[in-house]
C-alpha positions as CSV (number, residue, x, y, z in Angstrom):
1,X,91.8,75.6,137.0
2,X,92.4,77.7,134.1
3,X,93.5,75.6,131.1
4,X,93.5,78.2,128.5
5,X,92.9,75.2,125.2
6,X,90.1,74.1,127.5
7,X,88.5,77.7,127.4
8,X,88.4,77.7,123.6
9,X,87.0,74.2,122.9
10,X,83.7,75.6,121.3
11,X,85.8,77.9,119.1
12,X,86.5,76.4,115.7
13,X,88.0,79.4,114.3
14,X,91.7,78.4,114.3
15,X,91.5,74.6,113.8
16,X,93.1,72.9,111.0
17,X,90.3,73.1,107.8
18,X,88.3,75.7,108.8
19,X,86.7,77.4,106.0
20,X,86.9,80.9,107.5
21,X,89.3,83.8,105.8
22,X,89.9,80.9,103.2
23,X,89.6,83.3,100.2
24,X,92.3,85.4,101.8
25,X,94.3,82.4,101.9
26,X,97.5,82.2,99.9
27,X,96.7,79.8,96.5
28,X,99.3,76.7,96.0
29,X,102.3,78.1,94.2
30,X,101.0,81.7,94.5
31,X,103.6,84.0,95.6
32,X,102.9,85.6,99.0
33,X,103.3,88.7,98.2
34,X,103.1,89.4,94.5
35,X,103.0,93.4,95.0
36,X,106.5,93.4,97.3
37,X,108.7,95.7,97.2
38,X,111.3,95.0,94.0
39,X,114.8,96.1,93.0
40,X,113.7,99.2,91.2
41,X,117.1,99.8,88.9
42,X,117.4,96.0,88.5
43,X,113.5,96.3,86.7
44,X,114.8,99.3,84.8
45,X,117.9,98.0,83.5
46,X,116.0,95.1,82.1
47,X,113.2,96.4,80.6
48,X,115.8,99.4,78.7
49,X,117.9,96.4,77.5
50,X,115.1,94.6,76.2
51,X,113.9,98.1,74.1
52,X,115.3,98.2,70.8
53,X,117.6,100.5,68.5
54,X,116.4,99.8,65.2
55,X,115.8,96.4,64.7
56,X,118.3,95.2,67.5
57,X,117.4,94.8,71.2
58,X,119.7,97.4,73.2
59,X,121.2,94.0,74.4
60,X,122.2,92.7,71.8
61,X,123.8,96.1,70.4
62,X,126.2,95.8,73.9
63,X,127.0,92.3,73.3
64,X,128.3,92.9,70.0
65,X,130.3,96.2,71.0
66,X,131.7,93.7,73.4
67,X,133.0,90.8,71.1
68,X,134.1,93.9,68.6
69,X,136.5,94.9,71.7
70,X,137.5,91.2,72.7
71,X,138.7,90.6,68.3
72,X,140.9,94.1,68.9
73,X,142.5,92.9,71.9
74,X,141.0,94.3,74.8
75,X,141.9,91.9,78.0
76,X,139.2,93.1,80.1
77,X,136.8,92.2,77.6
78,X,138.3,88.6,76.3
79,X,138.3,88.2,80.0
80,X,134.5,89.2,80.9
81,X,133.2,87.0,78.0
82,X,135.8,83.5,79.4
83,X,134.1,84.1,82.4
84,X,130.6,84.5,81.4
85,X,131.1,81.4,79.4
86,X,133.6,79.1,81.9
87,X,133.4,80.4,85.2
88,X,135.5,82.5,87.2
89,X,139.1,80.9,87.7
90,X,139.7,79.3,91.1
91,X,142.7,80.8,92.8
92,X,144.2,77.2,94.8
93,X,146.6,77.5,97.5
94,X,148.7,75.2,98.8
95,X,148.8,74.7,102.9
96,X,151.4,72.8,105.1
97,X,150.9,71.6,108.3
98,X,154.5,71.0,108.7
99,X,156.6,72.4,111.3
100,X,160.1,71.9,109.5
101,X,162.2,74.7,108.9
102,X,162.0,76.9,105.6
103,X,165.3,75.9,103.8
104,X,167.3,78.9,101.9
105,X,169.4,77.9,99.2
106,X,172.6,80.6,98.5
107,X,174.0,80.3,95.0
108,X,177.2,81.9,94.1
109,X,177.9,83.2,90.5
């Protein structure tokens, strides 16, 4: 009879609180792998915006040109900075389960 967890009864190696590998072992709340691979651009973008241009942040240079455009009128920017702030509108449509017919109204002039 080959039970194979019979044949490794002497070996400790894999039971639960073994101290071997243990310094290869993941610490609690370490990440697992700390040197993985990243978003390369993402890791550029932030540290450029974080440089600064005088005494300003690059950051905080854009956010300004961006309100500058929203007080002139631009839509697209009044719109970015709503939705930064509120949240993106949510588009609702309405859904019938009826089967009636659709009724046309014809007015005459």
């Amino acid at each position: 009879m080959s039970d194979k967890q019979g044949e490794n009864k002497g070996d400790t190696r894999f039971q639960k609180g073994t101290e071997i590998g243990k310094e290869y072992r993941w610490k609690k709340g370490e990440s697992g792998n700390p040197d993985g691979r990243r978003n390369a651009y993402t890791d550029l973008i932030k540290d450029f915006s974080f440089s600064k241009v005088g005494e300003r942040e690059r950051r905080e240079v854009v956010i300004a040109k961006l309100f500058q455009l929203a007080e002139r009128g631009d839509l697209r920017a009044i719109q970015f900075i709503v939705e930064r702030l509120e949240g993106k509108a949510l588009e609702r449509q309405e859904r019938t389960t009826k089967s009636e017919p659709i009724q046309v109204m014809i007015i005459d002039d």
